[in-house]
Backbone as JSON Lines, residues from 0, in Angstrom:
{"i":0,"aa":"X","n":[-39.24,14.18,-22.52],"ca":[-38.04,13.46,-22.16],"c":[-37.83,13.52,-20.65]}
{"i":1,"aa":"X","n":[-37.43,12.61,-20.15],"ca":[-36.7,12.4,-18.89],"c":[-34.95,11.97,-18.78]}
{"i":2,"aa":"X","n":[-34.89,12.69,-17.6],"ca":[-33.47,11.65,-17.4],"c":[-33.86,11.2,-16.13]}
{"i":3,"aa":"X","n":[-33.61,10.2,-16.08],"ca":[-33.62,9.63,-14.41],"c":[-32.37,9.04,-13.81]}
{"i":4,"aa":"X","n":[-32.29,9.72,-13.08],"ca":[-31.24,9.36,-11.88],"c":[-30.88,8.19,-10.87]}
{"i":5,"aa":"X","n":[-30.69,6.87,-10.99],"ca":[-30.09,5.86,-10.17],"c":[-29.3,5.58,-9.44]}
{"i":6,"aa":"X","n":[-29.07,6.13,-8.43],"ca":[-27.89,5.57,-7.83],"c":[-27.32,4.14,-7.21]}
{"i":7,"aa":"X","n":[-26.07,3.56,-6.96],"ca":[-25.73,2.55,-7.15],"c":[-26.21,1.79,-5.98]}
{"i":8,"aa":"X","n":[-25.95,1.11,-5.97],"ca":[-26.57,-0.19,-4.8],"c":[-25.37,0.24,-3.6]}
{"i":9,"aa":"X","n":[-25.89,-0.35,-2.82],"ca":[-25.24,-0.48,-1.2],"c":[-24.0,-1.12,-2.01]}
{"i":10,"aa":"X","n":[-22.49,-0.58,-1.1],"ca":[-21.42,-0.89,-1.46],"c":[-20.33,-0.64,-0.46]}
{"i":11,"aa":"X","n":[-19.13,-1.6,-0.18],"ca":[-18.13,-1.54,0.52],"c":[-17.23,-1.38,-0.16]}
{"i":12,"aa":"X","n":[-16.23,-0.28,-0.28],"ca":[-15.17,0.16,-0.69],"c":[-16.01,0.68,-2.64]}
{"i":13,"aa":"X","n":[-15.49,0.01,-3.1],"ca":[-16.06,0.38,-4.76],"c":[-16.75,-0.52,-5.53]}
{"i":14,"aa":"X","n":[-17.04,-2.09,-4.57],"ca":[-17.6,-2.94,-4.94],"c":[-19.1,-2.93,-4.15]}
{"i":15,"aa":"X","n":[-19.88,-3.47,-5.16],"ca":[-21.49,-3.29,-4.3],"c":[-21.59,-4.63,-3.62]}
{"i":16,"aa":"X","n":[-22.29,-4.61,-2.46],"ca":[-22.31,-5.84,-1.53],"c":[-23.36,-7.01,-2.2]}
{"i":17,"aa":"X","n":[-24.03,-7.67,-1.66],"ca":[-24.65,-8.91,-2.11],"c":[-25.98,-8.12,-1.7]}
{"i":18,"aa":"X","n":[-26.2,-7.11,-0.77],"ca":[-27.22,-6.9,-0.7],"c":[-27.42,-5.42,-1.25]}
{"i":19,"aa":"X","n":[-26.11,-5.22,-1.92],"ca":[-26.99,-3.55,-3.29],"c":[-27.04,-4.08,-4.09]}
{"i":20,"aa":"X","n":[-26.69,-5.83,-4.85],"ca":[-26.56,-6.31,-5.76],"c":[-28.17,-6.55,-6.0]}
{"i":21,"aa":"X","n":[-28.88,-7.61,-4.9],"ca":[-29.88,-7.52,-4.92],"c":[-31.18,-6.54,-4.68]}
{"i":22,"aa":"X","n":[-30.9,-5.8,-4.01],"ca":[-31.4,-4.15,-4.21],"c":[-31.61,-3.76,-5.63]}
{"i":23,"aa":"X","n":[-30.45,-3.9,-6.48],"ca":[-30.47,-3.5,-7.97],"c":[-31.38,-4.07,-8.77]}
{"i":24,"aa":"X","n":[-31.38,-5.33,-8.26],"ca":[-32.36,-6.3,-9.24],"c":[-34.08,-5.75,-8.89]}
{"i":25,"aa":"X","n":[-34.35,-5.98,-7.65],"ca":[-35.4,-5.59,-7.14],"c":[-36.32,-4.23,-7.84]}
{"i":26,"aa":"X","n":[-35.09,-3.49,-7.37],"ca":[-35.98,-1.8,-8.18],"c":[-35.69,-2.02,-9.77]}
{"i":27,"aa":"X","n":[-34.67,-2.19,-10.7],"ca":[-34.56,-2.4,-11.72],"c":[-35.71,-2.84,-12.48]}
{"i":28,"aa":"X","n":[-36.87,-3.81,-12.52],"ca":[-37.82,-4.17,-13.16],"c":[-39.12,-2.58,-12.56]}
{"i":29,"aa":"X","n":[-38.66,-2.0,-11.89],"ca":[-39.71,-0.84,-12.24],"c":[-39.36,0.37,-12.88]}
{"i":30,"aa":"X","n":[-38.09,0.56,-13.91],"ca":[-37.96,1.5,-14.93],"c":[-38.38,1.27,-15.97]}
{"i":31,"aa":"X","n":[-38.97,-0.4,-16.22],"ca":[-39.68,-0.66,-17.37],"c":[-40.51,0.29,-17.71]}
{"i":32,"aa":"X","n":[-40.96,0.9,-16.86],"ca":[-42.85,2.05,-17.23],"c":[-42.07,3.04,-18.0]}
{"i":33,"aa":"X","n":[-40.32,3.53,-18.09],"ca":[-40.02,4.61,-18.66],"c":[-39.84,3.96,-19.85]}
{"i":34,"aa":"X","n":[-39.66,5.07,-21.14],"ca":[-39.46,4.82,-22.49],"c":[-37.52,5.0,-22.38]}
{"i":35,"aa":"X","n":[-36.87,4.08,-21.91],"ca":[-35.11,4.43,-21.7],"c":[-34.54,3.8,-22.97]}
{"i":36,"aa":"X","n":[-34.06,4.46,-23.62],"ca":[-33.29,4.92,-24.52],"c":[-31.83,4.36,-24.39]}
{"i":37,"aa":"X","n":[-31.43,5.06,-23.34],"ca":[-29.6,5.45,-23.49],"c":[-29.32,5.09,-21.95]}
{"i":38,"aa":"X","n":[-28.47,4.44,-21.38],"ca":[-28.08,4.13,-20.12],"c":[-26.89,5.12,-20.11]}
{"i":39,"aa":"X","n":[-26.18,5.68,-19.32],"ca":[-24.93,6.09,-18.71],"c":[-24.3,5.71,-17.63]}
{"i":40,"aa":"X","n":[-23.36,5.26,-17.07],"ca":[-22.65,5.22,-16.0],"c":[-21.5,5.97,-15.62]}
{"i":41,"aa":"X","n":[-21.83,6.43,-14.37],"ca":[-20.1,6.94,-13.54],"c":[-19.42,5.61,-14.05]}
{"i":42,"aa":"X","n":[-17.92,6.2,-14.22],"ca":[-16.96,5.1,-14.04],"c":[-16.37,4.31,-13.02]}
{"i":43,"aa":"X","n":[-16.96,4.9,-11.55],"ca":[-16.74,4.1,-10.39],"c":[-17.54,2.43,-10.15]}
{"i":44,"aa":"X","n":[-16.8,1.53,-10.31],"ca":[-17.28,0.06,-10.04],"c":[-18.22,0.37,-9.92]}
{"i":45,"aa":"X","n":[-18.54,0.13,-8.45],"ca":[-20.05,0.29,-8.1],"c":[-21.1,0.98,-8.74]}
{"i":46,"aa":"X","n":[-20.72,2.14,-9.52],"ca":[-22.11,2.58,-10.37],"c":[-22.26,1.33,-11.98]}
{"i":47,"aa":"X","n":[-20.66,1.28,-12.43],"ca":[-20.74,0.26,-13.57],"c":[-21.31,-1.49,-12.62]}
{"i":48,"aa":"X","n":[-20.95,-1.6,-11.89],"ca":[-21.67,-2.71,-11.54],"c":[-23.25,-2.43,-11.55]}
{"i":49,"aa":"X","n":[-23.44,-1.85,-10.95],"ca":[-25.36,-1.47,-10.95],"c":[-25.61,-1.15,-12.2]}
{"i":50,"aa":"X","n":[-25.28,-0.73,-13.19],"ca":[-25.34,-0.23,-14.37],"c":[-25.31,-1.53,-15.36]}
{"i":51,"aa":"X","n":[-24.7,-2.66,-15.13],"ca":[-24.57,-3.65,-15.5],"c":[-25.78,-4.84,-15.32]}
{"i":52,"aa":"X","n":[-26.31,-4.76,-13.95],"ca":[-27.69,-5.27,-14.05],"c":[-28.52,-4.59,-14.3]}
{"i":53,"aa":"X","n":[-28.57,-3.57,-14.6],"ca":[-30.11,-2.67,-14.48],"c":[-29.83,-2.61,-16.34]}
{"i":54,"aa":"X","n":[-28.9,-2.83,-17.23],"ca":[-28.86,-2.97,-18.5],"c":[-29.05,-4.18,-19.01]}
{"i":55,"aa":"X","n":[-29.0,-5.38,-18.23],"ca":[-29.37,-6.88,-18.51],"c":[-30.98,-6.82,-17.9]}
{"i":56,"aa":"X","n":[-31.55,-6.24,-17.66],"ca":[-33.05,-6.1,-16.89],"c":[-33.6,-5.35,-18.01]}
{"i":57,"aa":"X","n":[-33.0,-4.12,-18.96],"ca":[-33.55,-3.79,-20.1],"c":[-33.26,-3.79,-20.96]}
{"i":58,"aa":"X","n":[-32.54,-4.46,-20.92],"ca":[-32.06,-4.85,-22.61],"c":[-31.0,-4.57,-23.78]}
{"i":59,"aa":"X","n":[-30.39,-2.95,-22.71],"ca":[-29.56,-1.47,-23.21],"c":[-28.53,-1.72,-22.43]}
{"i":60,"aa":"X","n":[-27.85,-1.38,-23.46],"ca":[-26.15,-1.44,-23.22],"c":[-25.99,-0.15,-22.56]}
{"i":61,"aa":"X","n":[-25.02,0.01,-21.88],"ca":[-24.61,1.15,-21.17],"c":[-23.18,1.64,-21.65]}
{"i":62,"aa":"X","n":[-23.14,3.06,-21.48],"ca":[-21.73,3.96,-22.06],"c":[-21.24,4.48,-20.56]}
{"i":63,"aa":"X","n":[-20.05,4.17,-20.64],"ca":[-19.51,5.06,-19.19],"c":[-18.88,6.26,-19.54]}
{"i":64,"aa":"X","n":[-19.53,7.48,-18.69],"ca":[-19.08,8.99,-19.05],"c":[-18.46,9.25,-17.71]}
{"i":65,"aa":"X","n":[-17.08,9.34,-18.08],"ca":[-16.21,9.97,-17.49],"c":[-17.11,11.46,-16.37]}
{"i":66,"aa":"X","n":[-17.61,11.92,-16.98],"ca":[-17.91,13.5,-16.12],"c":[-19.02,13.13,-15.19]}
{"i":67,"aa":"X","n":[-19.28,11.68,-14.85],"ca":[-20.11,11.72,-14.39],"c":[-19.04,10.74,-13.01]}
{"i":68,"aa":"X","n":[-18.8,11.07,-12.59],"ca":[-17.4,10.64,-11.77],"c":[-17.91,11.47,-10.4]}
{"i":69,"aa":"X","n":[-17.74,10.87,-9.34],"ca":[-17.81,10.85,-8.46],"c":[-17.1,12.09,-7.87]}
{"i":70,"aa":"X","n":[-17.15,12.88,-7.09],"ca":[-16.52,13.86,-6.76],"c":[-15.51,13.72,-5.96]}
{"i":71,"aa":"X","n":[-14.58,14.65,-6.57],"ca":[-12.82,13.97,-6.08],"c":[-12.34,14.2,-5.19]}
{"i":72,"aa":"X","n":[-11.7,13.42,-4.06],"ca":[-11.49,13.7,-2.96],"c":[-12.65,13.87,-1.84]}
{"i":73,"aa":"X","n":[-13.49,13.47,-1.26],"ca":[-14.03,13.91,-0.13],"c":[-13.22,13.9,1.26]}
{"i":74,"aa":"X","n":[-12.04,14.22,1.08],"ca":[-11.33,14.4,2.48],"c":[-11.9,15.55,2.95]}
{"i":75,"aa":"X","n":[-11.96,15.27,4.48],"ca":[-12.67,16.44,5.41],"c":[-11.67,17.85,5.28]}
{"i":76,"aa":"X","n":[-12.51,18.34,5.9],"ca":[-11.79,19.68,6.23],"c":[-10.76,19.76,7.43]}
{"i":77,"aa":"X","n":[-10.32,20.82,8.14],"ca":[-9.46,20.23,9.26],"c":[-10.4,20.15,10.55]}
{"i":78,"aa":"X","n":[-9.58,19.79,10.95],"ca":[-10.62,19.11,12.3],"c":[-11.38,20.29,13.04]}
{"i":79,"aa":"X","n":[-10.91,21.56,12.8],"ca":[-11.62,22.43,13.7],"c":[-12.97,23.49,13.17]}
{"i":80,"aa":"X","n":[-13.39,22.57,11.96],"ca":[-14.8,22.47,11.12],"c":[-15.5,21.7,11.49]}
{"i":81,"aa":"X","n":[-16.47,22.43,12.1],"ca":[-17.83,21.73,12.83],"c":[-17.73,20.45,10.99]}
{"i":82,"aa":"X","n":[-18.7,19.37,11.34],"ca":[-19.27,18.44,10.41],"c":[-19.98,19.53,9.68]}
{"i":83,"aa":"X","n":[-20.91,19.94,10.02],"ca":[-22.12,20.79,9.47],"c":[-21.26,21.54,8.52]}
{"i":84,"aa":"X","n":[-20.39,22.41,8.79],"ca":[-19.57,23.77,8.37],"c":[-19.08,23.2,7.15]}
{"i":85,"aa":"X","n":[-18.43,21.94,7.3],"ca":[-17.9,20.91,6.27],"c":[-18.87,20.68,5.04]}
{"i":86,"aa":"X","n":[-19.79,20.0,5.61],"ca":[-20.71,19.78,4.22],"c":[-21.05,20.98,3.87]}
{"i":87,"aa":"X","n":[-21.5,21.64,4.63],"ca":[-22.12,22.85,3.61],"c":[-21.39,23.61,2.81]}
{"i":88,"aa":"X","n":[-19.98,23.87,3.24],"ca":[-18.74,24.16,2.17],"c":[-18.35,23.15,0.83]}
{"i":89,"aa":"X","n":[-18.66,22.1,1.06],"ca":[-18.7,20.92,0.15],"c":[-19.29,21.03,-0.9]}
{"i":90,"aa":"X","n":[-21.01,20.84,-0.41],"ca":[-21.85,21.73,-1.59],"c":[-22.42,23.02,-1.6]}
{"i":91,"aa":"X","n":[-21.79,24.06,-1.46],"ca":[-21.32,24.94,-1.77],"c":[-20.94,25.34,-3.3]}
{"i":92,"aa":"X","n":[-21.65,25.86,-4.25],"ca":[-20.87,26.15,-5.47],"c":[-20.2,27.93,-5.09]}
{"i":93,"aa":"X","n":[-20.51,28.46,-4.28],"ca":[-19.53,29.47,-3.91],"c":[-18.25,29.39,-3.39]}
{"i":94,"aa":"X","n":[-18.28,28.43,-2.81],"ca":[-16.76,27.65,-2.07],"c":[-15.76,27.49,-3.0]}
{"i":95,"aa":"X","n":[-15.14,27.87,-3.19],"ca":[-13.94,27.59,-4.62],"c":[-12.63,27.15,-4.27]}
{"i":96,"aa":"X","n":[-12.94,26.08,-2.67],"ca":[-11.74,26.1,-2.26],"c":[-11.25,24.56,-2.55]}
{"i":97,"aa":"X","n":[-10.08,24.43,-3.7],"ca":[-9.35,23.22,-3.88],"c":[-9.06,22.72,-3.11]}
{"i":98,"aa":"X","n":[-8.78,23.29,-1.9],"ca":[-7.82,22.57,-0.78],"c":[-7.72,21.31,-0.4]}
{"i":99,"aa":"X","n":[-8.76,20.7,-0.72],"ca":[-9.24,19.44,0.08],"c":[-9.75,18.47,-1.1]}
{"i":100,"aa":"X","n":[-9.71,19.29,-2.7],"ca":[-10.13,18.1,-3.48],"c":[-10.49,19.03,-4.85]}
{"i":101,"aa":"X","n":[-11.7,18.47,-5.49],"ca":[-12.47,19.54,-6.31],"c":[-13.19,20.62,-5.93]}
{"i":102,"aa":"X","n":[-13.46,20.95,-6.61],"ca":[-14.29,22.47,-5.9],"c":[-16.02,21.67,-6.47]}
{"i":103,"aa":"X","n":[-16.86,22.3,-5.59],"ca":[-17.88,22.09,-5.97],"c":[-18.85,22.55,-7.19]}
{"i":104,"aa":"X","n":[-18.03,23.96,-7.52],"ca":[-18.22,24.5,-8.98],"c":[-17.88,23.65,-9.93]}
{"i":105,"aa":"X","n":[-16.18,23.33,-9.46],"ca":[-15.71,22.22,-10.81],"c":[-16.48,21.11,-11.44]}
{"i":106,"aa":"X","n":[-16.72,20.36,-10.3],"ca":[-17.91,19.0,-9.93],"c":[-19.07,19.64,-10.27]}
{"i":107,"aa":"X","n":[-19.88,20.73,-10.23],"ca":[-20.95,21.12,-11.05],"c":[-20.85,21.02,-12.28]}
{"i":108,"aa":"X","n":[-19.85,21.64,-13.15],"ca":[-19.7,22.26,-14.12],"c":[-19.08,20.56,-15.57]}
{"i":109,"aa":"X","n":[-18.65,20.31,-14.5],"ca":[-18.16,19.1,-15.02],"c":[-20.16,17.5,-15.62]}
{"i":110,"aa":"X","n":[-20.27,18.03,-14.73],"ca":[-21.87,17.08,-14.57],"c":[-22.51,17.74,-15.3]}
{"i":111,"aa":"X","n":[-22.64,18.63,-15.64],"ca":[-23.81,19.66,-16.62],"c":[-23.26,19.84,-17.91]}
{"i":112,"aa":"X","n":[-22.17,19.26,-17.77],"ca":[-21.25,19.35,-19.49],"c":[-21.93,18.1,-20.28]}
{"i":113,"aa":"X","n":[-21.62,16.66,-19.18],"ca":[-22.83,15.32,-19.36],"c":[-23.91,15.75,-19.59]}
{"i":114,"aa":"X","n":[-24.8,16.48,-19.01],"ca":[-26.1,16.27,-18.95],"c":[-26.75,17.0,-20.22]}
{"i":115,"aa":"X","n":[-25.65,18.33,-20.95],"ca":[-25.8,18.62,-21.74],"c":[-25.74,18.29,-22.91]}
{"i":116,"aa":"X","n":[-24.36,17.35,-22.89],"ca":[-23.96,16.05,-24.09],"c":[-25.49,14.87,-24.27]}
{"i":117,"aa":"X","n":[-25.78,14.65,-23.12],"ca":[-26.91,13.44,-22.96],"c":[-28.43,14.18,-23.93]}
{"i":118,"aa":"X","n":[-28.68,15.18,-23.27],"ca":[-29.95,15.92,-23.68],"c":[-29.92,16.01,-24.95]}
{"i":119,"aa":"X","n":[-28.67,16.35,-25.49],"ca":[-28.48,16.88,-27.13],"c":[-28.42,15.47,-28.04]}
{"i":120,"aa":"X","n":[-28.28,14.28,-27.51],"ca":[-28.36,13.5,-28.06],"c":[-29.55,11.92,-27.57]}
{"i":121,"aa":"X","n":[-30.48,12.72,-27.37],"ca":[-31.46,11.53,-26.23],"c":[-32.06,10.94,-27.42]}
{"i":122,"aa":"X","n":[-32.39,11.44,-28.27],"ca":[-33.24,10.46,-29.96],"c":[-34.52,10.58,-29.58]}
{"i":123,"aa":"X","n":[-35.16,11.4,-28.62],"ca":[-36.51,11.39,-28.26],"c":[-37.19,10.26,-26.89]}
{"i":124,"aa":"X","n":[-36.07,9.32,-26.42],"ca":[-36.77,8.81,-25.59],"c":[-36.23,9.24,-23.83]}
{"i":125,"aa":"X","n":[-36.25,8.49,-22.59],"ca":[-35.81,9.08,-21.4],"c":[-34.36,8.14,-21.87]}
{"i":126,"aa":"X","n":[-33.18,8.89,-20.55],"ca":[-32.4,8.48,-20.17],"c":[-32.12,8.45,-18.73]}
{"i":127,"aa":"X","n":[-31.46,7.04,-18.69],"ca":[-30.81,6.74,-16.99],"c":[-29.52,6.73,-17.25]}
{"i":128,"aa":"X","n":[-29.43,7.62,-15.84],"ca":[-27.99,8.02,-15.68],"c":[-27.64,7.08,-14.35]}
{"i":129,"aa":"X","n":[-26.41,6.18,-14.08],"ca":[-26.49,5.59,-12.51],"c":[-25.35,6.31,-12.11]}
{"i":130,"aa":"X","n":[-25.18,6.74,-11.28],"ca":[-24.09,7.52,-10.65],"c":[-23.89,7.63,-9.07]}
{"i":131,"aa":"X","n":[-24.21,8.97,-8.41],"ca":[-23.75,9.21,-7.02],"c":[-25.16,9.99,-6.58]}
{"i":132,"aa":"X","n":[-25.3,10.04,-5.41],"ca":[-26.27,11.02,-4.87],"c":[-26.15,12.28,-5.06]}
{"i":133,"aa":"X","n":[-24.67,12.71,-4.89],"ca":[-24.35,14.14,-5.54],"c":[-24.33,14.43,-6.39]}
{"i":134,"aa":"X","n":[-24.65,13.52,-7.63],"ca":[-25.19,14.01,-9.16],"c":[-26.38,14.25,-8.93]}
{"i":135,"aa":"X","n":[-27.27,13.75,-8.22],"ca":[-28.88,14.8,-8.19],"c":[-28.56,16.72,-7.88]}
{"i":136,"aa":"X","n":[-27.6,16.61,-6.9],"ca":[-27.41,18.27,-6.64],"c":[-26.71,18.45,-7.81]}
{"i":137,"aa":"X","n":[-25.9,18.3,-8.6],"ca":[-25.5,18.91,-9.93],"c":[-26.89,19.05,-11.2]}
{"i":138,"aa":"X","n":[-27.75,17.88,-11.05],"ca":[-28.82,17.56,-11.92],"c":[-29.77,18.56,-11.7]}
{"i":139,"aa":"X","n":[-30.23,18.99,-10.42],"ca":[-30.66,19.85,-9.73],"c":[-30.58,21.46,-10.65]}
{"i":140,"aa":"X","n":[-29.43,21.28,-10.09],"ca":[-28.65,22.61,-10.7],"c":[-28.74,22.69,-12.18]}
{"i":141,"aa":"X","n":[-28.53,21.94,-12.9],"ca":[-28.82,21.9,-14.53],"c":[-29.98,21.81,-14.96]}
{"i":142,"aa":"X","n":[-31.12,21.34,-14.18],"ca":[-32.34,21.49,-14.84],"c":[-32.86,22.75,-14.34]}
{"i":143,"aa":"X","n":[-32.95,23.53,-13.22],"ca":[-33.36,24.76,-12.56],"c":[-32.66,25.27,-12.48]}
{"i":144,"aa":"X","n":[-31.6,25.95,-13.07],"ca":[-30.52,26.7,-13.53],"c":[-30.07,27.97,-12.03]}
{"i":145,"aa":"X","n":[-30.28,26.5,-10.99],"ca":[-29.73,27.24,-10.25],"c":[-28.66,26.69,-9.22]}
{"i":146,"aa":"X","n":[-28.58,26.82,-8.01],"ca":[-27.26,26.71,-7.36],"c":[-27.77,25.14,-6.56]}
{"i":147,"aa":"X","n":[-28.05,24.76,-6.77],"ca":[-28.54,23.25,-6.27],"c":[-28.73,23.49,-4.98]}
{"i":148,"aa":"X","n":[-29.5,24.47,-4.15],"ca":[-29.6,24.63,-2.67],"c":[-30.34,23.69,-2.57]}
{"i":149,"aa":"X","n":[-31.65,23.4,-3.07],"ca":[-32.61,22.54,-2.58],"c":[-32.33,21.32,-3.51]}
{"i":150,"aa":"X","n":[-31.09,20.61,-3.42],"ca":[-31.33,19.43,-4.07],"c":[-31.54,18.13,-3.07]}
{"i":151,"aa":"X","n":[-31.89,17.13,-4.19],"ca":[-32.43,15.67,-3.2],"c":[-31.49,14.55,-2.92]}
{"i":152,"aa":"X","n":[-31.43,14.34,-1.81],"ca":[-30.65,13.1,-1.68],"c":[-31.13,11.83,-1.91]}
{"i":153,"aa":"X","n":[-30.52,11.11,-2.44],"ca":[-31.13,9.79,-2.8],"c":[-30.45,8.78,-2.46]}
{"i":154,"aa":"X","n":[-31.7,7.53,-1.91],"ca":[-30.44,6.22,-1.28],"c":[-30.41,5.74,-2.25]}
{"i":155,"aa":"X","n":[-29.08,4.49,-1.59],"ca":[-28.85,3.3,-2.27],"c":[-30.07,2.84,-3.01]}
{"i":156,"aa":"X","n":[-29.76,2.27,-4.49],"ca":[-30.66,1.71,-5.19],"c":[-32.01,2.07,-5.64]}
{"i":157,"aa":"X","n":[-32.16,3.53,-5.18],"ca":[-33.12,4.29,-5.93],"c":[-32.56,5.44,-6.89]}
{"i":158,"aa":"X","n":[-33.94,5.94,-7.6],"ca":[-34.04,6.8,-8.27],"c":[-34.77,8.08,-7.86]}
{"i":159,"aa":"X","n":[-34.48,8.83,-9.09],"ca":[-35.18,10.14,-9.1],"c":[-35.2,10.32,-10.6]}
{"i":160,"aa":"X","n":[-36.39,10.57,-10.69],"ca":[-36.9,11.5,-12.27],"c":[-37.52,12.81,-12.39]}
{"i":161,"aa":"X","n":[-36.87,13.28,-13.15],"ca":[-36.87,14.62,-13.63],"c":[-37.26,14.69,-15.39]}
{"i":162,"aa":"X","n":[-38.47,15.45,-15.13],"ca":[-39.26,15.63,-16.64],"c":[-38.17,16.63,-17.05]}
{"i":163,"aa":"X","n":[-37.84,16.5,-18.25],"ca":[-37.79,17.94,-18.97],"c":[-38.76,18.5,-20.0]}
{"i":164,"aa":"X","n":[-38.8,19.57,-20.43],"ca":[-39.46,19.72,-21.51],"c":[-38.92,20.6,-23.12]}
């Protein structure tokens, strides 16, 4: 089994532009090679929009899972946090600090609840998940049962696959 990871097309505000629209189409005819099963989407537009062509490209209807939601709040820190200091407190699953939004534990814990719901019910073939780049560092974290230090960032309109076994 696989799940593979999509993230949404190039997008302004929560809508995807004309050119993540076509982005979507483009990469979309090369998940054919996977055996996909089950589509999922974040509930943010832009992932259900991409989720919407890349399910008319195979044929599969898509379910939108709530836990696969975008992480809440990215308001910065206060201004006298280097950028750097910022993200890395961000993803951070030691950081447990609400202050500014979810915690990055929460937003872990919340994505691996999905991924665990998805796995337990895959019927034997892969699944695509379209979501955020920061669902690879939660995905990360749920398949190597560890703190997502080394997870991957992924652009607009690509993927990432991850075997399980």
């Amino acid at each position: 089994m696989r799940l593979i990871l999509f993230r949404h097309g190039e997008c302004e505000g929560d809508c995807l532009t004309r050119a993540g629209k076509k982005s979507v189409k483009i990469m979309g005819p090369q998940l054919g090679q996977f055996n996909i099963k089950k589509v999922y989407s974040s509930p943010q537009k832009r992932c259900t929009q991409t989720a919407d062509i890349l399910s008319k490209i195979l044929k599969i209807d898509y379910e939108v899972k709530e836990g696969l939601a975008e992480r809440v709040s990215m308001h910065r820190s206060p201004r006298n946090e280097s950028e750097q200091v910022w993200w890395d407190n961000y993803m951070n699953p030691n950081y447990d600090n609400n202050e500014h939004g979810e915690s990055c534990k929460h937003f872990l814990e919340r994505n691996c609840k999905v991924f665990e719901e998805v796995v337990a019910n895959c019927d034997g073939g892969d699944v695509l998940l379209v979501a955020h780049s920061a669902t690879s560092y939660a995905l990360t974290s749920f398949i190597y049962k560890a703190n997502g230090v080394n997870w991957m960032k992924i652009g607009n309109a690509n993927y990432i696959v991850f075997e399980l076994n």
